[in-house]
GUBANU-380236 format. One record per residue (C-alpha): residue number from 1; residue in one letter; chain; x, y, z. Coordinates in Angstrom, 2 decimals, decimal comma. Layout:
// GUBANU-380236
NUM	a	A	X	Y	Z;
...
// end
This chain:
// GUBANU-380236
1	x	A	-38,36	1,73	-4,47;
2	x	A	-38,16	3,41	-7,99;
3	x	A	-37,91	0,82	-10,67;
4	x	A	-37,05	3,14	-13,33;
5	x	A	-33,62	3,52	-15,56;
6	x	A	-33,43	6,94	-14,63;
7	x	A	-33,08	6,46	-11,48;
8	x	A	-31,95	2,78	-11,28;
9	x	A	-28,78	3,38	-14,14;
10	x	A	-28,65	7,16	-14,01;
11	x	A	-28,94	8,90	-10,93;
12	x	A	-28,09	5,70	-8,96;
13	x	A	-30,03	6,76	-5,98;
14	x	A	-33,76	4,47	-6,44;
15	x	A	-34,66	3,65	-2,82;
16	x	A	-34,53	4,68	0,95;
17	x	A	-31,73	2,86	1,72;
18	x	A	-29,38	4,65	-0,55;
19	x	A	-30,94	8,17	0,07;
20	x	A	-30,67	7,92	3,87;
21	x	A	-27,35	6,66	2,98;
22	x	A	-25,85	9,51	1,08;
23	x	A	-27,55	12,15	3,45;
24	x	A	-25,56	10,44	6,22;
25	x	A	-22,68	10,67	3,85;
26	x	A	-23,05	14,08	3,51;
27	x	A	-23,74	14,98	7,26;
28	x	A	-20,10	13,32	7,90;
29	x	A	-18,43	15,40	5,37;
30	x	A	-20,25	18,32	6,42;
31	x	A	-18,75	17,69	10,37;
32	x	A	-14,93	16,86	9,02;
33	x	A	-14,83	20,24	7,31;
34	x	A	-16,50	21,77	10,58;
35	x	A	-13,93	19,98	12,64;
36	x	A	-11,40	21,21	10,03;
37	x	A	-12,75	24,84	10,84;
38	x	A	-12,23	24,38	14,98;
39	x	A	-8,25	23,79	13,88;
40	x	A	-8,31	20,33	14,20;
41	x	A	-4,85	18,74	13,73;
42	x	A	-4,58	16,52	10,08;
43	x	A	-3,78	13,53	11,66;
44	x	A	-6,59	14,37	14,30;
45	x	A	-9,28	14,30	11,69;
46	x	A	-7,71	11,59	9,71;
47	x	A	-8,52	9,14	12,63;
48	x	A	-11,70	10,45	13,47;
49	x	A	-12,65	9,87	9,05;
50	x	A	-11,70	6,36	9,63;
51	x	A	-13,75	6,08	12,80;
52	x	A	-16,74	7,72	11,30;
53	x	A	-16,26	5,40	7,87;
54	x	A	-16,15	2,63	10,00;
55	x	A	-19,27	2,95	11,41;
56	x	A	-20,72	4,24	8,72;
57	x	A	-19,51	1,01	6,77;
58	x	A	-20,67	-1,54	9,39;
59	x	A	-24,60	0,49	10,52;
60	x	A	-25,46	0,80	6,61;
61	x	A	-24,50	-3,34	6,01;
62	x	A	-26,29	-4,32	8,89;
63	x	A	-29,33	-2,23	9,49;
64	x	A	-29,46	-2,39	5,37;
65	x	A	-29,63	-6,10	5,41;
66	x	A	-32,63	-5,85	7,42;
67	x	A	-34,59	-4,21	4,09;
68	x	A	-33,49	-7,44	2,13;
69	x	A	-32,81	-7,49	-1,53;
70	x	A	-33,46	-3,81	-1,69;
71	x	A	-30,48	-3,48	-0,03;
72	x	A	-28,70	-6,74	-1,69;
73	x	A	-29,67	-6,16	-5,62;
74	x	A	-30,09	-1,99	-5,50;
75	x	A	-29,18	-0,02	-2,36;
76	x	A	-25,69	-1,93	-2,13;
77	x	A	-24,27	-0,90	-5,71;
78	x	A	-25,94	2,75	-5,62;
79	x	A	-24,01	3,42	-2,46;
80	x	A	-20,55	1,81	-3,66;
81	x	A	-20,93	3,98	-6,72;
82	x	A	-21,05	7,53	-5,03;
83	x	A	-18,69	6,18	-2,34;
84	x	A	-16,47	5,60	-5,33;
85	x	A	-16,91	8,86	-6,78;
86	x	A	-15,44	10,43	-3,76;
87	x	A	-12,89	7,61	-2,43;
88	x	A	-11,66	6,91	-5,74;
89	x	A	-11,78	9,89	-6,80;
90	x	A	-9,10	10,75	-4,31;
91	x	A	-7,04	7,71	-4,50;
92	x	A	-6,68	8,62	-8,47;
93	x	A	-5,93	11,85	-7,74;
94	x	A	-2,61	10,82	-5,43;
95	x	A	-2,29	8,15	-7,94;
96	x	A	-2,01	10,84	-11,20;
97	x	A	1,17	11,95	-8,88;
98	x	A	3,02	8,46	-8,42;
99	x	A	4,47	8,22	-11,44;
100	x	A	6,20	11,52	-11,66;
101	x	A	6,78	11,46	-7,84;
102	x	A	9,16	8,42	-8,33;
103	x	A	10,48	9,34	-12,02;
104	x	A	11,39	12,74	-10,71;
105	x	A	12,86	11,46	-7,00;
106	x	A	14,97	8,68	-8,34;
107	x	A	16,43	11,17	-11,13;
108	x	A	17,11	13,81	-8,14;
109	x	A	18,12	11,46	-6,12;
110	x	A	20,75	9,45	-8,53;
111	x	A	21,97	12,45	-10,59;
112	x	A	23,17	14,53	-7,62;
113	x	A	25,29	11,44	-6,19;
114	x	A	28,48	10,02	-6,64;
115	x	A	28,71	6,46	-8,04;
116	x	A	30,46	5,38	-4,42;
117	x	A	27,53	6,67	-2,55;
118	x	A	24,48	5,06	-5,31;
119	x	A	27,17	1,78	-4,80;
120	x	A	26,16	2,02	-0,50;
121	x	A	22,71	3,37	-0,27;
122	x	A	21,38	0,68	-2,67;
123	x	A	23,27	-2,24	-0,86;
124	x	A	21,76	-0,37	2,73;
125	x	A	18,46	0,15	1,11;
126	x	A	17,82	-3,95	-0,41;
127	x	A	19,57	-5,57	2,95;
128	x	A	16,88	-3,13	4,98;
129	x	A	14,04	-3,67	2,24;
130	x	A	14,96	-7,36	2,11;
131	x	A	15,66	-8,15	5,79;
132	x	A	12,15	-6,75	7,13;
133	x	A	10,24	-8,76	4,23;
134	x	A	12,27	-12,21	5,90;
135	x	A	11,18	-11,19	9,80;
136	x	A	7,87	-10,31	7,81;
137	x	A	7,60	-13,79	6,73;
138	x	A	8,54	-15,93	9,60;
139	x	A	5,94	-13,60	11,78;
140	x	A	3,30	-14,82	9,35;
141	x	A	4,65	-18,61	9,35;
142	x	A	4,50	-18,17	13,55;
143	x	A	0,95	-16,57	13,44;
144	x	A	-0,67	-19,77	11,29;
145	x	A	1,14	-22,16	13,55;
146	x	A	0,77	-20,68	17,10;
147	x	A	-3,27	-19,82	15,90;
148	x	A	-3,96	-23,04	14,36;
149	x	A	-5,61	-21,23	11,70;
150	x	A	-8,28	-23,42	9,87;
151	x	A	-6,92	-24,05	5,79;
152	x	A	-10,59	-24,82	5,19;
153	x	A	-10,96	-21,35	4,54;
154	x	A	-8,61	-21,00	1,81;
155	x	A	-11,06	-23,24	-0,36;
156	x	A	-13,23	-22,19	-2,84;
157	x	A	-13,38	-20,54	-6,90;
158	x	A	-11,41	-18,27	-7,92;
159	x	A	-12,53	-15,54	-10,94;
160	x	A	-11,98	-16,88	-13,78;
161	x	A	-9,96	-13,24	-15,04;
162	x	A	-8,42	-13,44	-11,86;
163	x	A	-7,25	-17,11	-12,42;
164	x	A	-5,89	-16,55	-15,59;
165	x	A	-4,00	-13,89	-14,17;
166	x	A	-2,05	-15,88	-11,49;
167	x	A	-1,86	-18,62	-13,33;
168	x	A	0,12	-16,34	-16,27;
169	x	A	2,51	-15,46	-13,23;
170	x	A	2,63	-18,99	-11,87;
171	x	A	4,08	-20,55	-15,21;
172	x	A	6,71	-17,73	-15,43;
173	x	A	10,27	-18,77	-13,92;
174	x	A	12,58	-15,66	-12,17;
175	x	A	14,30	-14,91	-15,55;
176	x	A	10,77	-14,12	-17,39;
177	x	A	9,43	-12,54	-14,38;
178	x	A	12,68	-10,17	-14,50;
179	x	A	12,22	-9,59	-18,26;
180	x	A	9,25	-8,44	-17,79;
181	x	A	9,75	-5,36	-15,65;
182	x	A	12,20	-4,14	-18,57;
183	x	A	10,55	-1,49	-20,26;
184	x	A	10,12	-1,29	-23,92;
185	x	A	7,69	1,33	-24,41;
186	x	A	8,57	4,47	-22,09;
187	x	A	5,02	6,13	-23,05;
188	x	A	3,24	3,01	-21,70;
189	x	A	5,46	2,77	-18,81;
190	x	A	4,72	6,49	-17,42;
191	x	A	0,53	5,52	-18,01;
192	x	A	0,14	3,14	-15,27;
193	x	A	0,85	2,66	-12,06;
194	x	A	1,44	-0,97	-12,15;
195	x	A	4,68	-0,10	-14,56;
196	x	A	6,63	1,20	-11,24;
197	x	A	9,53	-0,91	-11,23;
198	x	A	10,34	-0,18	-15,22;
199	x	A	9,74	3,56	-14,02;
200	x	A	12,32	3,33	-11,75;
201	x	A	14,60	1,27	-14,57;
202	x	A	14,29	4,49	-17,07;
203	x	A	14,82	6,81	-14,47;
204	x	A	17,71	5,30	-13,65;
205	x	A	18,70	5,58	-17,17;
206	x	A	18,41	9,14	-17,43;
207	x	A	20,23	10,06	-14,26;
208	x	A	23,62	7,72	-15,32;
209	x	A	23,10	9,75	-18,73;
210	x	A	22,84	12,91	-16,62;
211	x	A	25,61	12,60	-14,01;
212	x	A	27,59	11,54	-17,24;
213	x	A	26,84	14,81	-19,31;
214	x	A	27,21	17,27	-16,06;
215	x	A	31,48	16,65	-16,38;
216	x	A	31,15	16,38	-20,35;
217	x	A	28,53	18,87	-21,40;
218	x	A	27,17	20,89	-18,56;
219	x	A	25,92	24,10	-20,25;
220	x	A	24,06	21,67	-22,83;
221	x	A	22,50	19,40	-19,64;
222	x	A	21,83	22,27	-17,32;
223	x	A	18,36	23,16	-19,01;
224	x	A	16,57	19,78	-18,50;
225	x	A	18,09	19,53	-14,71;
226	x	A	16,81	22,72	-14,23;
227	x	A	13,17	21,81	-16,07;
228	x	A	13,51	18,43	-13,72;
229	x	A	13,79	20,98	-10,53;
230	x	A	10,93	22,99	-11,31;
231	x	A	8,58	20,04	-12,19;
232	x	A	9,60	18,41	-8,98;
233	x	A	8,44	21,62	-6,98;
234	x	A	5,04	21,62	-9,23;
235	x	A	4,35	18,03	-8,77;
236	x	A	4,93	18,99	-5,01;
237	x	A	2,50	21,35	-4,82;
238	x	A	-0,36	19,95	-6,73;
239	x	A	0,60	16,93	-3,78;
240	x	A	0,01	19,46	-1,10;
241	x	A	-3,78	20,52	-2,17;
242	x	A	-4,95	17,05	-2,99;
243	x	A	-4,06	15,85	0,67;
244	x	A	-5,96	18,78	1,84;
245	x	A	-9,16	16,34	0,73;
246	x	A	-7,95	13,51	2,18;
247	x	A	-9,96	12,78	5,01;
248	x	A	-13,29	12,97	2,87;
249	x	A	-11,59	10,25	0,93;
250	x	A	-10,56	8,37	3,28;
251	x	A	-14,40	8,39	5,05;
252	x	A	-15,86	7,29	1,75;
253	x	A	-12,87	4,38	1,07;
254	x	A	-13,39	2,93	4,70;
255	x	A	-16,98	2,70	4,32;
256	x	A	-17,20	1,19	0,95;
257	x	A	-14,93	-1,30	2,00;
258	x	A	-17,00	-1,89	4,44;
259	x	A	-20,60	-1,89	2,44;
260	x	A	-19,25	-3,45	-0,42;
261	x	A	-17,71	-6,95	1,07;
262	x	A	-20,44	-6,99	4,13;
263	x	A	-20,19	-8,41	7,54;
264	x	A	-21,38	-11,52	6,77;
265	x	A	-17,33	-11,80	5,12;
266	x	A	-15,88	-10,71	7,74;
267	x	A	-17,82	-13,28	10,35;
268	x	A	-17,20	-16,17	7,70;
269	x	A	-13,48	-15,58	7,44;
270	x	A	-12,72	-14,36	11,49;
271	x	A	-9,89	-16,89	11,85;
272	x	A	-7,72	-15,75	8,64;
273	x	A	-8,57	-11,93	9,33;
274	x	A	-8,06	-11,99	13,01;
275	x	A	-4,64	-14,22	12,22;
276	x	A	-3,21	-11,59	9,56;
277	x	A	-4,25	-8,56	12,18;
278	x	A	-2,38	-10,14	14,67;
279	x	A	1,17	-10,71	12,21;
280	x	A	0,51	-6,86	11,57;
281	x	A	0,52	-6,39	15,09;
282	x	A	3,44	-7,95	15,95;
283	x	A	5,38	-6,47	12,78;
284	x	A	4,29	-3,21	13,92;
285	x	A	6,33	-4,19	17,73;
286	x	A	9,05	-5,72	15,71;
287	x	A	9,43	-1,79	14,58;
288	x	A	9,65	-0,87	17,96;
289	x	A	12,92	-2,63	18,49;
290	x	A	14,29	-1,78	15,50;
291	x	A	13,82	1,87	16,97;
292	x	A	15,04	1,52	20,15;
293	x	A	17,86	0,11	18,26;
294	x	A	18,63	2,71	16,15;
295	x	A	18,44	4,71	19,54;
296	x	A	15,12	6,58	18,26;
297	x	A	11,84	7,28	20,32;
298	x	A	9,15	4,56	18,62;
299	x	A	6,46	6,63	19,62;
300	x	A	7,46	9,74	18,06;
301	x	A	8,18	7,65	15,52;
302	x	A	4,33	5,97	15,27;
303	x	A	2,52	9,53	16,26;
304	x	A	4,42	11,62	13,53;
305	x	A	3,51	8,84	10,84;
306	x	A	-0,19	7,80	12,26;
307	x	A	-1,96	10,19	9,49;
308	x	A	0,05	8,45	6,53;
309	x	A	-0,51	4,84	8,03;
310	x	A	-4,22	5,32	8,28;
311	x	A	-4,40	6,78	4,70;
312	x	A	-2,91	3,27	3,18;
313	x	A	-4,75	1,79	5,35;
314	x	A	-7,95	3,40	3,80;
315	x	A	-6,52	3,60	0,15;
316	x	A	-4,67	0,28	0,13;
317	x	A	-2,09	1,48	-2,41;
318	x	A	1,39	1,73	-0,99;
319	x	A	1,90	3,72	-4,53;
320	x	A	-1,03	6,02	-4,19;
321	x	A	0,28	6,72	-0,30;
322	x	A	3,61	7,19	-1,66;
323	x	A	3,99	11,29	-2,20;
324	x	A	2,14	11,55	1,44;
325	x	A	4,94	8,71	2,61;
326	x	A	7,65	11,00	0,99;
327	x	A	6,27	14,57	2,72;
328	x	A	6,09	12,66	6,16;
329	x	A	9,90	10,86	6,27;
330	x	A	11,31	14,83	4,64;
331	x	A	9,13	16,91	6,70;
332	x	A	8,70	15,48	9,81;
333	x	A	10,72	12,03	10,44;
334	x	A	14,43	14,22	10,01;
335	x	A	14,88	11,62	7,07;
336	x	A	17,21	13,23	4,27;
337	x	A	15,74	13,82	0,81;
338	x	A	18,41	11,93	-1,05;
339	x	A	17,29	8,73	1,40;
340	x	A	13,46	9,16	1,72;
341	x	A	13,44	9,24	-2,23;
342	x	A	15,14	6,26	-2,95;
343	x	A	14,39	3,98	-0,32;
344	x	A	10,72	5,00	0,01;
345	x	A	10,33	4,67	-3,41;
346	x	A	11,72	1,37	-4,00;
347	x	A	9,48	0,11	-0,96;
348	x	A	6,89	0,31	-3,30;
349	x	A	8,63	-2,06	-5,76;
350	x	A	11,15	-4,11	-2,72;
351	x	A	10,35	-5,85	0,35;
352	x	A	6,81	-4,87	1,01;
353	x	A	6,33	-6,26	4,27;
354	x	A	2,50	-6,66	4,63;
355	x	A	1,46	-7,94	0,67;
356	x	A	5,07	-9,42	-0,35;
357	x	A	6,06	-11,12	3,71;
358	x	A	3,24	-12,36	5,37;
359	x	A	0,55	-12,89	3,35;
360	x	A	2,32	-14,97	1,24;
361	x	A	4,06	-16,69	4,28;
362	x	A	0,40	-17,44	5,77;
363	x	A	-0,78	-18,66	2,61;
364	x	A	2,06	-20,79	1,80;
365	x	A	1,94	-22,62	5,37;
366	x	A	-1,76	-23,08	5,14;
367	x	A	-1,81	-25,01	1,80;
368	x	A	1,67	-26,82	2,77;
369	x	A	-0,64	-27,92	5,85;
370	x	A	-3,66	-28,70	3,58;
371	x	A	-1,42	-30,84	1,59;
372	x	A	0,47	-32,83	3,98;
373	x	A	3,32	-31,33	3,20;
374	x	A	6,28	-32,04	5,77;
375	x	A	6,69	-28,89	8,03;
376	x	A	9,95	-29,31	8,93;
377	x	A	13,07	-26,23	9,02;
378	x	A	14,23	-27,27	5,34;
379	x	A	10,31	-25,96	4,23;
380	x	A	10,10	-23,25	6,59;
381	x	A	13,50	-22,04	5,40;
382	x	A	12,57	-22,36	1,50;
383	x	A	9,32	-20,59	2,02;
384	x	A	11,33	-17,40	3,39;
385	x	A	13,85	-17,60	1,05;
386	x	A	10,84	-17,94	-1,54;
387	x	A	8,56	-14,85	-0,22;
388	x	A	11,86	-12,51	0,43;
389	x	A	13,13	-12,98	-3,09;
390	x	A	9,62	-12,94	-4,59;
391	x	A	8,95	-9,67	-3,24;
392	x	A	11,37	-8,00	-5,73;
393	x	A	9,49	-5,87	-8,05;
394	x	A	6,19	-7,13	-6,50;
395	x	A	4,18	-2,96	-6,91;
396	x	A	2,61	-1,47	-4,49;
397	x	A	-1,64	-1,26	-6,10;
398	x	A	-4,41	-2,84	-4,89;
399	x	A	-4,44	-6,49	-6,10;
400	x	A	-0,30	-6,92	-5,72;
401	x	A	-0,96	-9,73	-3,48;
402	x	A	-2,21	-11,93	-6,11;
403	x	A	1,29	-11,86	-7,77;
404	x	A	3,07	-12,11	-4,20;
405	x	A	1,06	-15,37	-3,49;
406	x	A	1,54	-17,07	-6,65;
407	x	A	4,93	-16,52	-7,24;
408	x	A	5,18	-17,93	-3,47;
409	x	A	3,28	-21,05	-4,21;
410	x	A	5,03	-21,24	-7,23;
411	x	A	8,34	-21,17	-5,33;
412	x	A	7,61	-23,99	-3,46;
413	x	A	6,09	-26,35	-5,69;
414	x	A	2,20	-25,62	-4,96;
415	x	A	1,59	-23,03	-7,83;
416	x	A	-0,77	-25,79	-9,21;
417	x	A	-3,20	-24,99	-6,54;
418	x	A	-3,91	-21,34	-7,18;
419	x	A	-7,08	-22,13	-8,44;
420	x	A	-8,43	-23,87	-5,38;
421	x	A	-7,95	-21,27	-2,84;
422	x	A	-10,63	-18,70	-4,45;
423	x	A	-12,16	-17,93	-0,97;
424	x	A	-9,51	-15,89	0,50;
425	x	A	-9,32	-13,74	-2,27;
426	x	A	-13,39	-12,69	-2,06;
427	x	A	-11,89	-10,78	1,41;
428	x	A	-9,13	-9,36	-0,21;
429	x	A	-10,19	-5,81	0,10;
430	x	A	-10,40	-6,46	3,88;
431	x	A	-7,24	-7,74	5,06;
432	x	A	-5,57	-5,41	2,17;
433	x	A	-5,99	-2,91	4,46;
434	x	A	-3,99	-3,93	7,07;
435	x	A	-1,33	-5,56	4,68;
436	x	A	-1,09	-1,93	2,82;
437	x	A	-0,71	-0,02	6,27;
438	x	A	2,34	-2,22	7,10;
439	x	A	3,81	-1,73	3,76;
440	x	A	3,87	1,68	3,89;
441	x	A	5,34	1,67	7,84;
442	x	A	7,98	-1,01	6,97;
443	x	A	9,09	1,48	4,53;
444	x	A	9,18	4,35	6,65;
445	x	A	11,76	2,38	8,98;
446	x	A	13,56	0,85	6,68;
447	x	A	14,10	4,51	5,06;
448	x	A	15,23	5,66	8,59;
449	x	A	17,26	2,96	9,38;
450	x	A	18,95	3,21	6,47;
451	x	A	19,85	7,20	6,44;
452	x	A	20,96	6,51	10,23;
453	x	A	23,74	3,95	8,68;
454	x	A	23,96	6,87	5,98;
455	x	A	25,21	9,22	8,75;
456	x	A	22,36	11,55	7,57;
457	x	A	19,67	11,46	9,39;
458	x	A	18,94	14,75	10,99;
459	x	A	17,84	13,68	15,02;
460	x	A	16,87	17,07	15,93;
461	x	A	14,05	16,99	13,22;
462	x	A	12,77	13,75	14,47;
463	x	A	12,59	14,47	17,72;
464	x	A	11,19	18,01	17,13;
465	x	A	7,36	18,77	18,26;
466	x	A	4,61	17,50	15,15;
467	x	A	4,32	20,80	12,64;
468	x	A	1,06	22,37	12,48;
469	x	A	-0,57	20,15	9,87;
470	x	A	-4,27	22,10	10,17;
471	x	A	-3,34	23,76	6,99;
472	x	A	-4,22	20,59	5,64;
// end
């Protein structure tokens, strides 16, 4: 151990633990690019990143605990901060894109359509959207009751930033939360992530304006649609080399996940993890029917879109994931542009299944329990009323299930109780995983489903061989 700044502060590397660390670290990216180099498949070494950050995650918490507060005060933050470097690092990258990605789909996609055909593929896309976020919500009610999950768990501090947060959101009735996804500063819309749904509200703007101006002045409009067209392919590009790097992201995301919350979180929370796991589970089998009802092959369906659910799993931004969500439905899924745009996009904002349907669902059952709360239909049926209309304009970033919860408890009458159930949140990054990955797949089938009704969806494509993804 080095107790000075320099190497404390600065370098961030002052003991063993965090050297042998970061040489492992290095080793694994060293063998994904070698892998990469053999013609490995993307989605092949996309698994095999979160396998490796797995393990890397769980042997540096537990053999690292065994050097005791070296690890605890010094090794632990050293490693988080270069795993950072190169996990975040990534995730920002995809996340520079969102913004653009949806400004520039949503304008595509509602300029080039007639009014009649906006009118259907919004009413498809929110009944889709909307009606996966209610199964979503009575699998979580099922999984706390059929599991007796322990509410015990739920109890304990919540930060006090954190608190004052939800508690902002929990005082707010629908007609202020609605207000305030209205935009009123375009420039501080487009610099965050967390502005999606007001994003979405100005490019919807611009594209009435546009389709307006292409029968009135089309000479005069023609230069911005065409400066719209070339940014899109731009933006598409720059997409294309950052997911080249994203299996070194996604080692370095999965392990600091990992090293960051510890074991010991995991083993103290089983019941609630292993519950939420097992909704996700079943969501993800729910998805199988609704494929076999659309007459589609599920798992063509779940082997052409593994790579993009493991990368929200790792990332756990259904925004970040979205431009890798869009290539995946256009490229390989047969979905058509026009669709995958719009409906993929406003999955981000509508009906996430995983953050905005179950979580919420479990949570609200578990306190309703805790309270003594009757548990009869009437509740059951308020709570998924409450979590599918809550999940409108609930964004896709780490940290969205906060909102999702609170306006849940809010719903029905427990919103004074936010501040009790602190514990849950302190394994947030762990069960945000799987909520993220199911986000991003309810999406993906509710965009299919809803091109099918369309009459657009191109079969052939979807049923075609994988591309050749090593030029990833």
């Amino acid at each position: 151990m080095i107790r000075s700044n320099f190497f404390t502060h600065f370098i961030q590397i002052s003991n063993y633990v965090s050297l042998i660390t970061l040489g492992l670290f290095i080793v694994v990216l060293f063998l994904l690019r070698f892998l990469k180099s053999k013609g490995w498949s993307f989605s092949r070494r996309i698994m095999t990143a979160l396998g490796l950050g797995l393990i890397l995650g769980f042997g540096v918490d537990y053999f690292g605990q065994l050097s005791g507060s070296i690890y605890t005060e010094y090794a632990q933050p050293e490693i988080s901060a270069w795993l950072q470097l190169v996990g975040y690092g990534f995730l920002r990258l995809l996340q520079l894109l969102a913004v653009p990605v949806v400004f520039l789909s949503i304008i595509e996609v509602l300029s080039d359509n007639q009014a009649s055909n906006l009118k259907s593929l919004t009413k498809k896309a929110f009944v889709v959207l909307l009606g996966t976020t209610a199964i979503s919500a009575i699998v979580g009610i099922l999984t706390v009751n059929l599991l007796n999950i322990d509410a015990s768990v739920l109890a304990g501090t919540i930060d006090p930033s954190r608190l004052e947060r939800m508690q902002a959101v929990s005082e707010q009735g629908i007609p202020q939360f609605i207000l305030e996804m209205v935009p009123s500063n375009i420039l501080g819309v487009m610099s965050t992530n967390s502005g999606i749904v007001s994003v979405v509200i100005i490019a919807m703007m611009f594209a009435a304006s546009i389709r307006f101006l292409k029968q009135r002045k089309p000479e005069e409009i023609q230069p911005i649609l065409d400066f719209f067209t070339s940014a899109k392919v731009l933006i598409s590009s720059v997409l294309t080399n950052v997911i080249k790097v994203m299996p070194y992201g996604v080692v370095a995301l999965v392990a600091n996940t990992i090293i960051t919350n510890g074991i010991s979180a995991i083993t103290g929370f089983i019941g609630f993890i292993v519950g939420l796991y097992v909704a996700v589970a079943v969501m993800l089998i729910v998805y199988v029917v609704i494929l076999l009802g659309l007459g589609l092959n599920p798992v063509q369906f779940y082997k052409k879109s593994l790579s993009t659910m493991l990368f929200a799993f790792s990332s756990r931004s259904s925004v970040g994931t979205l431009p890798y969500t869009l290539e995946t439905l256009k490229e390989d899924l047969g979905v058509s542009a026009s669709t995958a745009d719009f409906v993929a996009t406003m999955g981000t904002t509508i009906g996430m299944n995983g953050c905005a349907g179950i979580f919420p669902a479990m949570l609200g059952t578990l306190l309703a329990k805790a309270t003594g709360t009757p548990l009869d239909f009437g509740f059951y049926a308020l709570l998924v009323v409450v979590v599918t209309l809550g999940s409108i304009g609930i964004v896709g970033v780490p940290g969205t299930a906060t909102v999702a919860a609170t306006v849940t408890l809010n719903g029905i009458g427990l919103g004074s109780l936010v501040g009790e159930i602190g514990a849950v949140f302190g394994i947030d990054p762990l069960v945000d995983m799987g909520r993220t990955m199911l986000n991003v797949t309810g999406s993906m089938v509710s965009a299919i489903a809803v091109d099918k009704w369309e009459g657009h969806f191109d079969q052939s494509a979807y049923d075609a061989s994988m591309r050749n993804q090593t030029d990833h």
